[in-house]
Every structure is written in structure tokens, then in C-alpha cells.
N, C-alpha and C positions, 0 to 999 in steps of 0.2 A: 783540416779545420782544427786550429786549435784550443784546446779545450782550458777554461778557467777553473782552478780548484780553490773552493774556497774553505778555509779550516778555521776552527774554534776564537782561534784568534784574532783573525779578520772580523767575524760577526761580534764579537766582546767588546774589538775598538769599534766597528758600527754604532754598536750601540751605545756607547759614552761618546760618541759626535752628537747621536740623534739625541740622547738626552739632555746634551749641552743647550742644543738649539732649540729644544722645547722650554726649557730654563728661559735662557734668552726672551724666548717671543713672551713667555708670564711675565718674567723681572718687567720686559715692553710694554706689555698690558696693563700690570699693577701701576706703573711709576708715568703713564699716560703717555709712553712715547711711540704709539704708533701712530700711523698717517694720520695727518689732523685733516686734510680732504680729502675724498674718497669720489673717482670717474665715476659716470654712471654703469658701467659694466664691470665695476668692483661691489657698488652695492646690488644687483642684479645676481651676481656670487653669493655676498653674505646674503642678501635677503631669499635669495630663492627664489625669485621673481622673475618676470617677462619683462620685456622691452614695453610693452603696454600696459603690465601692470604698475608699473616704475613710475609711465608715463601719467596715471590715473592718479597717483600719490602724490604727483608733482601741481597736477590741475588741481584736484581736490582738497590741496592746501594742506593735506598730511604731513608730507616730507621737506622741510625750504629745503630749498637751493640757490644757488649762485651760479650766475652766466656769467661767463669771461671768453670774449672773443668767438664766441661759438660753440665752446665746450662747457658741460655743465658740471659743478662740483657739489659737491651734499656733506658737511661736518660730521664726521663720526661719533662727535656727543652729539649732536642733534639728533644723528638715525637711534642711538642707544637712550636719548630722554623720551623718543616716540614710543620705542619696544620697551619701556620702564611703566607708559603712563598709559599705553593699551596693556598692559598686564589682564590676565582675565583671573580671576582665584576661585573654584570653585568649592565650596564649604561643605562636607558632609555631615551628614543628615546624623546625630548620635543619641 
């Protein structure tokens, strides 16, 4: 079996790939160019959620969405103006 050695040098350029690609997805984020629709089992990822509880968000008028052909999509500013405007802030007592 043979054996992979990995040396200082390998992990140094690792790591200026991985921090490239982290750049990348921010520069994406700040400048609004990530997916502008998002599958339901993409937000079920970001949100953390069930297939039923997704589904509950959808009946109860929380999250729109948009049917197309059978597949549903949900706006990524939309999911992020819902997580903006349920904010919860809790104030302490001083």
C-alpha cells in the first residue's frame, strides 16, 4: 500500500487555495452574486430545517416561493429579509 507524505509545503499551498476560496465566496456574498434561487433542499441546509418544517413556512405564508413545473424555488433575499425581520434582540436589564 502506498503511503502519501505530505510536507510543510503541500499544507502552506492548501492553505492559500482554501483562503482564496473563502475570499471568493465573501467578495460573492458582499457584491450579491450568489444563487439568486435557492431548491428547497438548499434552504432546508441553510435553514436547518425539516422537510416539514419548510413545508409549514410555505402554508403559513412565512417563506414565498415560486412553483415552476413542479419544482419549488424560494429568493435568497427573500429567505434573508424574513431572518432580518424576525430578528429577536434581547435588551439587558442595567
Amino acid at each position: 500500500m502506498p503511503a502519501n507524505i505530505i510536507t510543510t509545503d503541500d499544507l502552506r499551498e492548501f492553505k492559500i487555495e482554501l483562503l482564496d476560496d473563502i475570499k471568493n465566496l465573501l467578495s460573492k456574498q458582499a457584491t450579491g452574486k450568489l444563487k439568486k434561487y435557492l431548491k428547497s433542499s438548499e434552504v432546508m441546509d441553510l435553514l436547518q430545517v425539516s422537510p416539514g418544517t419548510l413545508q409549514n413556512l410555505r402554508i403559513n405564508g412565512t417563506l414565498p416561493y415560486t412553483k415552476v413545473g413542479g419544482i419549488i424555488y424560494y429568493d435568497a433575499e427573500e429567505i434573508q429579509n424574513v431572518m432580518t425581520s424576525n430578528r429577536v434582540q434581547h435588551k439587558l436589564n442595567s
